[in-house]
N, C-alpha and C positions, 0 to 999 in steps of 0.2 A: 480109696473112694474119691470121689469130687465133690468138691464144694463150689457153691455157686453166692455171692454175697451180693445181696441188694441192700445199697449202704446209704441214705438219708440222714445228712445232718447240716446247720448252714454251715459252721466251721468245720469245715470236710477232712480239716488235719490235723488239729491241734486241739480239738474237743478230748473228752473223755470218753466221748464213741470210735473215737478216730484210735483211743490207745487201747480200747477193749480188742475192735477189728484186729489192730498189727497184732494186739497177743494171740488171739484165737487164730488171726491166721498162720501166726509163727509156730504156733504148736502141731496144726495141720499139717505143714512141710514139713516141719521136723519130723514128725514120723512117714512120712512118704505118701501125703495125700497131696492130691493137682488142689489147685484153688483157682477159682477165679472171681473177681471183683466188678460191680458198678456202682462207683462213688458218685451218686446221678449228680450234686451241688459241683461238684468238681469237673463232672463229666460235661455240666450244662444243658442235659439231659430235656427236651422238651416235653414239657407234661399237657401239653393241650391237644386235647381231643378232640380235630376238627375235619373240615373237609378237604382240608390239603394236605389231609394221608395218602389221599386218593387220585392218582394222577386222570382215573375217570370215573365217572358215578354210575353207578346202578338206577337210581335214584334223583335224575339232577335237579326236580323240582324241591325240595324238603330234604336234609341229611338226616338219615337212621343209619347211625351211624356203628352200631352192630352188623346191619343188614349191609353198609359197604365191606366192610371188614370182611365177611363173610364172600363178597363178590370178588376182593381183591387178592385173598387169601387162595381161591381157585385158582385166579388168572396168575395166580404170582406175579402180585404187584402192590407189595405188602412198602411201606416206605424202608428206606435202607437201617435206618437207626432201629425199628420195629422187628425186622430181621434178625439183626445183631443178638437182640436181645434174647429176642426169642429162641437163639442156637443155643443163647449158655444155661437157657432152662433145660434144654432139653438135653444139653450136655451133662450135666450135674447127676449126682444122686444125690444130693442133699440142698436145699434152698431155702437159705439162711436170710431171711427179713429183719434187718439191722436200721432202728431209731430210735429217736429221744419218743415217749410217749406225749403228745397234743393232743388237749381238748379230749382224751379217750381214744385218738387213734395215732395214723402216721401222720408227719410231715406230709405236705400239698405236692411236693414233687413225686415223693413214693405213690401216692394214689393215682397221677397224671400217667405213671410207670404203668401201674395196675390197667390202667384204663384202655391204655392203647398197645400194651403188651398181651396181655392175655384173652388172643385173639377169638372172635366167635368163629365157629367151628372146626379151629386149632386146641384150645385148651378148654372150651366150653361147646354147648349149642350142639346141632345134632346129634342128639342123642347122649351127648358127654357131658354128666356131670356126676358129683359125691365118688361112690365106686365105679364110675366109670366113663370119670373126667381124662381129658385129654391131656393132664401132668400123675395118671396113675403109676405104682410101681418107686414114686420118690419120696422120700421124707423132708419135711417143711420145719423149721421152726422160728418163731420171733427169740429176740432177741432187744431188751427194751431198755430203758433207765427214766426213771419219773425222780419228781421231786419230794414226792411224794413215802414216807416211813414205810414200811413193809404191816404193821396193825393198822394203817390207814386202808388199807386195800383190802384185807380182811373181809368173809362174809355178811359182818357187823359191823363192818370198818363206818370211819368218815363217808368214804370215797364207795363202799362197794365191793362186791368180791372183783376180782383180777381177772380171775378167767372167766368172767359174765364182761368184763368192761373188752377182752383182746377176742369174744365172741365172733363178733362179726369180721373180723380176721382170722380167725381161724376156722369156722365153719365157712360164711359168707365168702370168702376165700381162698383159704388153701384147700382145706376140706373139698369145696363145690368145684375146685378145680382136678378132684385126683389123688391130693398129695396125703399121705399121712402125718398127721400132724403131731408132730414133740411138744411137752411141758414147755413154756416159754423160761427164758433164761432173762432173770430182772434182775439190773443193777440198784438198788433201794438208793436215793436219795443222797447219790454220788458227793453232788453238793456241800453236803453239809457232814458228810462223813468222816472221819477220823483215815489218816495213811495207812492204817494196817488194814481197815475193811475195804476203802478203796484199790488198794494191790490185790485182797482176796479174791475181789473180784474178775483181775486179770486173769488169774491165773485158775479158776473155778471151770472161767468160760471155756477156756483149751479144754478142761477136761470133760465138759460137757459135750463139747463139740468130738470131742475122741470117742466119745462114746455114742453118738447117733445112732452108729449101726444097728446096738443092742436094745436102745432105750425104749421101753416101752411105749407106743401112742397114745395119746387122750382119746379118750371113749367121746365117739360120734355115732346117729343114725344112721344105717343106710337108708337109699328108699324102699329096700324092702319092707322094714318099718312099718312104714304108714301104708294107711287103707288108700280106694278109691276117692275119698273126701279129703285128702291130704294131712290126714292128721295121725298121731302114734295107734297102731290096732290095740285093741283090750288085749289087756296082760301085757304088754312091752311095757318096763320099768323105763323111765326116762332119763338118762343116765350122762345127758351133756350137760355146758353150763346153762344154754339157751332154752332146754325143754324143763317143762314140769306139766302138773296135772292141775289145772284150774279146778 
């Protein structure tokens, strides 16, 4: 299989995201999987979403800046780094979302990624989205580390349940883009952990990631789901983290 790693952290090398990545990825090749990496802090990776994506506008009074994406995405004249990026999604069967968790989500570089990578009417927009986004047929998973205890995150926790907080990354994003989304893979509170849970977690992660293929998805809607009014039809049980019944 392929792997495909979009990797966000500021110490690109020497963090504890940097020794989770090398072991997961080291387990990958050891058994004969391709990998491939973008360590965007390292890479330098520009996260700003602006109008000098676009060598012409659609649009040159006011940027809508979907609406150029979509103009330049026809004309193939997508920016060069935008391209790149966009091969090794499409090259991948597996698209591994690797950060510390902030504020409840990624790092500002990883969303700059999001923003200008995952292009409208490439991976979203006509027509494509949930089942039948334009990254369908792949499997997605985060991959995270908080500072946070693992009873903190809990659905009584301090903090929250986990999968309501990595929500809108995984529906709002992987999900809406196609991908089937994996249980996320959380390193609890690296920090302050003792060396034997901190190694555990080396080596968990290989195995997690060896086992993609198989692993079962987390339960999303489609939109067959919902009525005409956008909302779940009677009798659909609501069965993500994001849905319930008022």
């Amino acid at each position: 299989m392929k792997y495909f790693f979009l990797f966000a952290h500021p110490e690109p090398e020497l963090s504890y995201q940097a020794a989770l990545l090398a072991s997961g990825c080291a387990a990958l090749e050891q058994a004969g999987h391709e990998v491939q990496v973008s360590n965007l802090y390292k890479m330098g990776f520009n996260p700003v979403a602006s109008g000098a994506d676009f060598p012409t506008r659609r649009f040159p009074d006011r940027l809508q800046y979907d609406r150029e994406q979509k103009g330049a995405a026809a004309a193939d004249q997508l920016a060069d780094d935008v391209k790149a990026e966009l091969a090794k999604v499409f090259w991948c069967d597996v698209f591994v979302m690797q950060f510390p968790l902030y504020w409840y989500s990624m790092p500002a570089i990883m969303k700059g990624w999001i923003d200008r990578v995952f292009v409208n009417s490439i991976v979203y927009g006509a027509g494509k989205r949930y089942e039948s986004g334009g990254l369908k047929g792949r499997r997605a998973m985060v991959c995270t580390s908080t500072g946070a205890y693992e009873p903190m995150f809990r659905p009584d926790g301090l903090l929250g349940d986990m999968d309501r907080a990595l929500w809108p990354i995984h529906n709002g994003i992987l999900f809406y883009a196609g991908f089937q989304v994996l249980p996320p893979f959380v390193a609890w509170s690296p920090t302050h952990s003792d060396a034997a849970t901190t190694e555990g977690y080396l080596s968990t992660y290989g195995e997690r990631l060896l086992a993609a293929g198989e692993t079962t998805p987390m339960a999303f809607h489609p939109t067959t789901d919902f009525g005409s009014d956008f909302r779940l039809k009677e009798g659909i049980a609501p069965r993500s983290a994001g849905h319930w019944r008022p």
